[in-house]
C-alpha positions in Angstrom: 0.0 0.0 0.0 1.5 3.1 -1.2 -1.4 5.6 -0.4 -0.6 8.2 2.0 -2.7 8.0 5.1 -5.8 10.0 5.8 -5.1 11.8 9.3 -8.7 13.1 10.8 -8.4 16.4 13.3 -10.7 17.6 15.4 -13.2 20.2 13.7 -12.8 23.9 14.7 -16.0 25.6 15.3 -16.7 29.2 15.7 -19.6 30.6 17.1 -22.2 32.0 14.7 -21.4 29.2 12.3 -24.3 27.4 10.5 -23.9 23.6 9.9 -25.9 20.8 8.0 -25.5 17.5 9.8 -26.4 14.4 8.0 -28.2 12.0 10.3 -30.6 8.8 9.2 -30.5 10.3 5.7 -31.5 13.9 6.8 -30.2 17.0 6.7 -30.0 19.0 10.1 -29.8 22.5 10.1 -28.4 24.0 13.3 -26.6 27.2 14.4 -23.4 27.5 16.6 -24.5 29.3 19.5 -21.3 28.3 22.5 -18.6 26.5 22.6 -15.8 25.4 25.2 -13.1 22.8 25.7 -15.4 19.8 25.3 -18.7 20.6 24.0 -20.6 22.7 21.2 -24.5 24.0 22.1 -26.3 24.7 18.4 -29.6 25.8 17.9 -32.2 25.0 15.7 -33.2 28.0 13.3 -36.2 26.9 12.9 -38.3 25.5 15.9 -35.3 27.4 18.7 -34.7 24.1 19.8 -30.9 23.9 21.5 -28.8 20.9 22.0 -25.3 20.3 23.3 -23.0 17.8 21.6 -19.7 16.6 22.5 -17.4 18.0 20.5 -14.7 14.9 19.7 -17.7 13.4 17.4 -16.3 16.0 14.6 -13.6 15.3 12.6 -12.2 16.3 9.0 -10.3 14.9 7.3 -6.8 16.8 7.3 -3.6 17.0 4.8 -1.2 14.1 5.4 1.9 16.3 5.1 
């Protein structure tokens, strides 16, 4: 195998951002309202609801140099 390896870092949100999370097939549409050290709180536009998510479930893919 002489394919580089694909190295996943942590995503870096900022507050404010708006992200579409694919989930059972869907597309979720929630707002960056706080973050800190471990965790991200979104909000729905739509129906205001708020959630808090553990933040090491993000990843992106990175550049392997």
């Amino acid at each position: 195998m002489n394919k580089p390896p694909t190295i996943f870092e942590p995503y870096q949100f900022t507050v404010g951002e708006r992200i579409l999370r694919r989930r059972q097939g869907k597309l979720e549409d929630w707002d960056v309202i706080a973050i800190n050290d471990a965790e991200i709180t979104v909000k729905c536009p739509f129906h205001g609801m708020e959630l808090t998510w553990k933040k090491n479930h993000f990843w992106i893919a990175g550049d392997s140099d």
